[in-house]
C-alpha positions in Angstrom: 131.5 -148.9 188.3 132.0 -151.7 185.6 129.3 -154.1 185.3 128.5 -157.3 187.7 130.3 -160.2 185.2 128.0 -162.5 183.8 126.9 -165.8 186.3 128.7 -169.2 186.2 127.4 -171.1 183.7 124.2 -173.4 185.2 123.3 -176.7 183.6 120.2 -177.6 182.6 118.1 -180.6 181.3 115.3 -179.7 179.6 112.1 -182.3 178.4 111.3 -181.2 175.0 107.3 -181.2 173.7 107.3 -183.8 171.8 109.6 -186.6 173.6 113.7 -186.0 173.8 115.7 -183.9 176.4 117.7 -180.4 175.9 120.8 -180.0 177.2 121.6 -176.5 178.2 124.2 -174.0 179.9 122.4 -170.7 181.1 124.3 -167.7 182.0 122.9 -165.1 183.5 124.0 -161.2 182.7 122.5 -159.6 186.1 123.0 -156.1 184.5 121.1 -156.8 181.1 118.8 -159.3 182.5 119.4 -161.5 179.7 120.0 -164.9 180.0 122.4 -166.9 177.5 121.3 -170.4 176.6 123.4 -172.0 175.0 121.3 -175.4 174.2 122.1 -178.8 172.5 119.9 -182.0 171.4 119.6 -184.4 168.4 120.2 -182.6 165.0 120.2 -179.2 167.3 123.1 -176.6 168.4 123.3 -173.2 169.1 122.2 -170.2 171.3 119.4 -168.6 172.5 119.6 -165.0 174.1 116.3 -164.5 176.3 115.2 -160.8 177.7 112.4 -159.4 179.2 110.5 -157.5 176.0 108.3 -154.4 176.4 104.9 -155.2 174.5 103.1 -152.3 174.9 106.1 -149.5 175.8 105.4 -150.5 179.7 108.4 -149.7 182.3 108.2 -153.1 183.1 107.9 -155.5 180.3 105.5 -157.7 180.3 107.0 -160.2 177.7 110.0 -162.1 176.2 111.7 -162.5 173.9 114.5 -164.7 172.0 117.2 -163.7 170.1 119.2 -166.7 167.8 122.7 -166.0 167.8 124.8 -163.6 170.6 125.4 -160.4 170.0 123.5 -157.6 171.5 119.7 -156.8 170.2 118.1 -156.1 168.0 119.0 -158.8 165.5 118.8 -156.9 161.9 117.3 -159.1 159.0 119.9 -159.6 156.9 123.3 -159.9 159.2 123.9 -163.2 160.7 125.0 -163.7 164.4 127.4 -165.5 166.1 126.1 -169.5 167.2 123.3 -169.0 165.6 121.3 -172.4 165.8 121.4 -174.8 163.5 118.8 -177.2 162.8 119.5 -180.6 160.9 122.4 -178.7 159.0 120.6 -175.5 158.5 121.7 -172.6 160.2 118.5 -170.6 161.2 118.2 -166.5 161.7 115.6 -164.7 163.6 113.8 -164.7 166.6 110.5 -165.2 168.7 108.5 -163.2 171.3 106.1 -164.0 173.6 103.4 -161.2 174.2 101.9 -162.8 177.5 104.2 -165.7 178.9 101.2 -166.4 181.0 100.0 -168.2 178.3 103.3 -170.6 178.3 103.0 -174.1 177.4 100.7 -173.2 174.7 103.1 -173.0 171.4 100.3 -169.9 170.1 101.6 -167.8 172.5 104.9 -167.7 170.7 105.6 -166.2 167.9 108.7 -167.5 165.3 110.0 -165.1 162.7 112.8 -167.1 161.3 114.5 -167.3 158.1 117.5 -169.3 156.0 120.3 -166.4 155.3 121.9 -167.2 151.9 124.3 -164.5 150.0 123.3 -161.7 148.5 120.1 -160.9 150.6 118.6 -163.9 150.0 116.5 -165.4 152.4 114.4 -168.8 152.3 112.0 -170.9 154.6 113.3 -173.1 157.5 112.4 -176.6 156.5 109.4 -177.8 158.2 111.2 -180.4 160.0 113.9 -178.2 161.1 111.3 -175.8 162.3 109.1 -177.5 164.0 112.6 -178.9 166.3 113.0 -175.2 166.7 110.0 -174.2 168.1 110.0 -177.6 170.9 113.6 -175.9 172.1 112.3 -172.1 171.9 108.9 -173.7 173.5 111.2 -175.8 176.6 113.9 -173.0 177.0 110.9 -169.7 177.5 108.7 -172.3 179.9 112.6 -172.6 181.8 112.5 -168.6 182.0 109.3 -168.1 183.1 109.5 -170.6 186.1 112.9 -168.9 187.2 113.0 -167.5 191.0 114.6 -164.5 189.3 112.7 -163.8 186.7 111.2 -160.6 188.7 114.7 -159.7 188.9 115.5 -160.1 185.6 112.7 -158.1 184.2 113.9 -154.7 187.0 117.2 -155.4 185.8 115.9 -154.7 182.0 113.7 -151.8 182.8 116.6 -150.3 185.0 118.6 -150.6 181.8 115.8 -149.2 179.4 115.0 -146.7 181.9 117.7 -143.6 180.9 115.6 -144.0 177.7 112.5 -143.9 178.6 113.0 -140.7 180.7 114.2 -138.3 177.8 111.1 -139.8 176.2 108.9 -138.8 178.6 110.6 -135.3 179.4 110.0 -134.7 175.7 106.3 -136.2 175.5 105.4 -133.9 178.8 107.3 -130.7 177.4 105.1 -131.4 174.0 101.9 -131.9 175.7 102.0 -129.1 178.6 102.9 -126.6 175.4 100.0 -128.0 173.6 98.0 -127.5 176.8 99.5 -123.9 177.1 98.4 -123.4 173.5 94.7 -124.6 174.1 94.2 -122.2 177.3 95.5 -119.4 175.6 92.6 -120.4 172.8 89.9 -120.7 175.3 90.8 -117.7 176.7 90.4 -116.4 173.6 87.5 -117.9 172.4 86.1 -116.5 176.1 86.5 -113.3 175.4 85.1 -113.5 171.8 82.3 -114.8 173.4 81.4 -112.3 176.0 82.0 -109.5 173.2 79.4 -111.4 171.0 76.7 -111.1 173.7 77.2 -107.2 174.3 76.8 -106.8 170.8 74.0 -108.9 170.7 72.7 -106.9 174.1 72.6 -103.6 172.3 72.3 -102.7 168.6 74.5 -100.0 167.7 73.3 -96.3 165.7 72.3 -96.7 162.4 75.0 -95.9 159.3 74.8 -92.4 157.0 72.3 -92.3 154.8 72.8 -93.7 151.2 75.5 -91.0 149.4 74.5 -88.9 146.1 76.2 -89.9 142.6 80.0 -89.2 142.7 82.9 -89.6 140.3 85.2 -92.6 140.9 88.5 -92.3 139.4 90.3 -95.8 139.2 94.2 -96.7 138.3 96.0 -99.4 137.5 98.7 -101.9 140.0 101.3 -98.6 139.3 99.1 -96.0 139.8 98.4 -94.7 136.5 94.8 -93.6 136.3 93.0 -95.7 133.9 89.6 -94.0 134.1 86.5 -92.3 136.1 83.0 -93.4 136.6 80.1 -92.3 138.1 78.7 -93.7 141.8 76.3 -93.8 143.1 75.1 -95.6 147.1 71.9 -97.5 146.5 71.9 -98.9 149.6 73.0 -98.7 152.8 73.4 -101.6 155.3 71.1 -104.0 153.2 72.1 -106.3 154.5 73.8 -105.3 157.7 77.2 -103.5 157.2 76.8 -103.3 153.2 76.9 -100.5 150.6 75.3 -101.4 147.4 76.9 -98.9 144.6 75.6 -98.8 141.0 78.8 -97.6 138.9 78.4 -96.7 135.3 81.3 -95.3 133.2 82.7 -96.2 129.6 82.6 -99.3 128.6 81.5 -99.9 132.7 78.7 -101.0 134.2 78.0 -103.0 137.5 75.9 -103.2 140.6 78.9 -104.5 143.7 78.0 -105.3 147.2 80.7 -104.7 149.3 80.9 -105.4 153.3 83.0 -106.5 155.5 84.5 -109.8 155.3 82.2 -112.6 155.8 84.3 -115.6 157.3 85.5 -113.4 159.9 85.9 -114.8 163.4 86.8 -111.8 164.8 83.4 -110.2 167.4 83.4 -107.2 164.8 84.1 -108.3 161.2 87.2 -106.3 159.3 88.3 -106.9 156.2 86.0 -107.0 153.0 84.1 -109.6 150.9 82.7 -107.7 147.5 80.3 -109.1 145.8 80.2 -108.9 142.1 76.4 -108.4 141.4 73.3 -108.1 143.5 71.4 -110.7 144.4 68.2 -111.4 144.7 64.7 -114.0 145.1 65.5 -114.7 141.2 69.3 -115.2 141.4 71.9 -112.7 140.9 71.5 -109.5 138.6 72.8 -106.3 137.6 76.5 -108.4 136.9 79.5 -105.9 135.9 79.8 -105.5 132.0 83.4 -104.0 131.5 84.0 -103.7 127.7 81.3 -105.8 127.0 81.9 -108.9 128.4 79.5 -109.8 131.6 81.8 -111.2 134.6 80.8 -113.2 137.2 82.7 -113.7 140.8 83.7 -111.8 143.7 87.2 -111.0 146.1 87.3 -111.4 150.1 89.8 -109.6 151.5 90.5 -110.8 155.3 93.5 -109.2 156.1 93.7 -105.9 157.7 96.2 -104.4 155.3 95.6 -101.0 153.9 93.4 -101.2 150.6 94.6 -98.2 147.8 92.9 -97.7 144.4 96.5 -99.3 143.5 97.0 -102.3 146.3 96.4 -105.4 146.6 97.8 -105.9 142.5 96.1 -108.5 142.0 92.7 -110.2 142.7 90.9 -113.4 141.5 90.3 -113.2 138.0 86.6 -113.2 137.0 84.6 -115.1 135.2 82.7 -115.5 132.1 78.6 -114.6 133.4 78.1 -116.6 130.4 78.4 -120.4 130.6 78.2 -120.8 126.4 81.5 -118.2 125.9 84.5 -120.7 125.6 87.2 -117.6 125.2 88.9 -116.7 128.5 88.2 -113.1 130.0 91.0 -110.9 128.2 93.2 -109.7 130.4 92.4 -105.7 129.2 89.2 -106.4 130.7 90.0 -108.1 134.1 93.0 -105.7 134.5 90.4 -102.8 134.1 87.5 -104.4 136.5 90.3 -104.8 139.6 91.1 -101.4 139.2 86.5 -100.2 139.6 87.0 -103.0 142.5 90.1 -101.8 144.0 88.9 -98.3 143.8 85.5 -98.8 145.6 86.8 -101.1 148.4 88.8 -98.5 149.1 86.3 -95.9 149.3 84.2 -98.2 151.4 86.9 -98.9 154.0 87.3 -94.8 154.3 83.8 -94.4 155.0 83.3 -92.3 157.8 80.5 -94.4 159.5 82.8 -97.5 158.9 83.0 -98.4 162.4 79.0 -98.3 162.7 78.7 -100.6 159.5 81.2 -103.5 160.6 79.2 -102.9 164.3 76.3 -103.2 162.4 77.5 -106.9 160.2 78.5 -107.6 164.2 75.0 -107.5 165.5 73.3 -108.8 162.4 75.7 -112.2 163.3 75.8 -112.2 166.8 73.6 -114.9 167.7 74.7 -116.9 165.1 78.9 -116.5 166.5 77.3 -117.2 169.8 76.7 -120.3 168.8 79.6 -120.9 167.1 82.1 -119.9 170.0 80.0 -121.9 172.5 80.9 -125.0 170.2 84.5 -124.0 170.0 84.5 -123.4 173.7 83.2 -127.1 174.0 85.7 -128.9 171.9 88.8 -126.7 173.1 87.6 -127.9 177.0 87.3 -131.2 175.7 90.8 -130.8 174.2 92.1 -129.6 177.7 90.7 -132.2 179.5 92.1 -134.5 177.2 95.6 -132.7 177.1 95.4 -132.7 181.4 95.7 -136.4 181.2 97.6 -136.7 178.4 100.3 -134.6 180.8 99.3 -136.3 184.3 99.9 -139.4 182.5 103.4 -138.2 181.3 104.4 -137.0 184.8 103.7 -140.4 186.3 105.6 -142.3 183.4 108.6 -139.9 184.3 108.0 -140.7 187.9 108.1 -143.9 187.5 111.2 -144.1 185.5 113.1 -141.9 186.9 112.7 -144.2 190.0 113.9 -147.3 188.2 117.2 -145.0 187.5 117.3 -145.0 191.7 
């Protein structure tokens, strides 16, 4: 079905502000809910489009606004429309809203954004006396529009118009936040379950790990495999701390005292992974650093992910230190090359432990009150999330509601 035709023209006279009468023809497009006014006073000529304009993305908008010029909105900055006013010879582009038109007469309530269009892009101010003509006409012609008997239906008639748009805007803003809110149930599930773990650790400490192991040869390669040494091992401790093996290895040009357990920063009820410590540490600081062809190193590797660790794989790890603060010479890379390798080669033997499984258990229940704690506060946040996402979603499904209705 085409659209209703726009109304017969209706003429108006119009007091102005500040003394002086405007002379208008309105025409009203019933579809649009525009209405054309085509005004004319001293030193004054041109039109004025007026439509309802959403402030605050409402279905129904709660203000107005005026285009200069015909031609459908929005008017871009630098392309002049057709009858655009002019003003004492100056032809004037722009336009003016009104937030709240409750506020009409009072000329703060409207806002002018106008400009003089030259070539080029060039823009300059509307004169003051040209402007302040302007804003008496804007000022009579919005006070006109809000007195109208069918203003209600000119403000339907926009949101029936603007309404296609705002569905698929709501369809996609509910489809985004009810994943979202899928997302954050599956995490509280989650985080549930990590938490009810956490407290049968915490319930019942598990058997104690093997004993500390006797000295033992360590043979260590390099990223390919080729063997690049052996050392001698040996365990001098045994979940001190919880889940830890201290080992003292001593070789040529070797020496080092490494913690290694499993990975601290896991989330996870019973740790994986591995952090190794480079060093033990102590009440005085950190001691017994590795020495590897005379050069002390300082630093340490955590490895979170559950990938297989060889005396060959991961290639690479982060590159030590200088222990020394004074040395100014970078570690050579002989000497980190050959540390990865001793590292590589004892994370392995760690993770092949046969009491593995009783050490991470043991890292578990060491940190079990503390990841209590922690999942009860990511419990609270992700509820508050939910809550928050519920209605985020209810919100969404009444705004699709409600213009889906305005479609009717």
């Amino acid at each position: 079905m085409p659209p209703p035709p726009p109304t017969e023209p209706e003429q108006i006279t119009l007091p102005l502000p500040r003394g002086g009468v405007l002379s208008v023809s309105a025409t009203i497009s019933p579809q649009a809910g525009t209405v054309r006014y085509a005004v004319h006073t001293r030193h004054l000529r041109g039109v004025l489009l007026v439509r309802p304009f959403a402030v605050a993305d409402e279905l129904l908008p709660a203000g107005v606004r005026v285009s200069f010029g015909d031609g459908e909105p929005p008017v871009h900055p630098y392309r002049p429309r057709p009858d655009e006013p002019v003003v004492h010879r100056v032809r004037v582009h722009g336009t003016a809203t009104c937030p709240a038109p409750d506020r009409l007469p009072d000329p703060r309530a409207v806002l002018v954004e106008t400009v003089v269009l030259g070539e080029h892009h060039t823009t300059r101010r509307v004169p003051e006396h040209a402007a302040a003509l302007l804003e008496d006409v804007v000022l009579a012609v919005l006070q006109h529009w809000q007195a109208r008997d069918d203003r209600n239906d000119l403000v339907q008639a926009a949101a029936r118009l603007a309404a296609p748009t705002a569905v698929r805007a709501a369809r996609t803003a509910l489809a985004t936040a009810e994943a979202d809110l899928h997302t954050v149930r599956e995490r509280l599930r989650l985080h549930q379950d990590r938490l009810l773990r956490l407290e049968e650790l915490a319930a019942a400490p598990p058997p104690p790990p093997n004993a500390p192991a006797g000295v033992t040869r360590l043979a260590y390669t390099d990223e390919h495999g080729q063997a690049l040494g052996t050392a001698l091992v040996r365990e001098s401790a045994v979940n001190e701390p919880p889940g830890t093996v201290t080992y003292r290895v001593d070789g040529p040009r070797l020496s080092a005292g490494v913690v290694i357990g499993p990975y601290l920063h896991s989330s996870d009820p019973v740790p994986t992974g591995v952090s190794v410590q480079y060093g033990i540490s102590g009440a005085d600081g950190r001691s017994d650093e590795p020495v590897v062809n005379g050069i002390r190193l300082r630093g340490g590797w955590d490895h979170s992910s559950t990938a297989p660790i060889t005396p060959s794989s991961p290639p690479t790890l982060p590159r030590p230190s200088r222990a020394d603060t004074a040395a100014t010479q970078p570690v050579p890379a002989a000497t980190y090359h050959r540390w990865w390798a001793v590292v590589r080669a004892l994370a392995a033997r760690y993770t092949q432990r046969p009491d593995i499984d009783l050490l991470r258990l043991a890292a578990a229940h060491a940190r079990a009150t503390d990841r209590h704690h922690a999942e009860q506060q990511n419990l609270a946040r992700l509820r508050a999330e939910q809550d928050k996402l519920t209605n985020t979603a209810a919100a969404l499904q009444r705004r699709l509601d409600d213009a889906t209705a305005l479609m009717d």
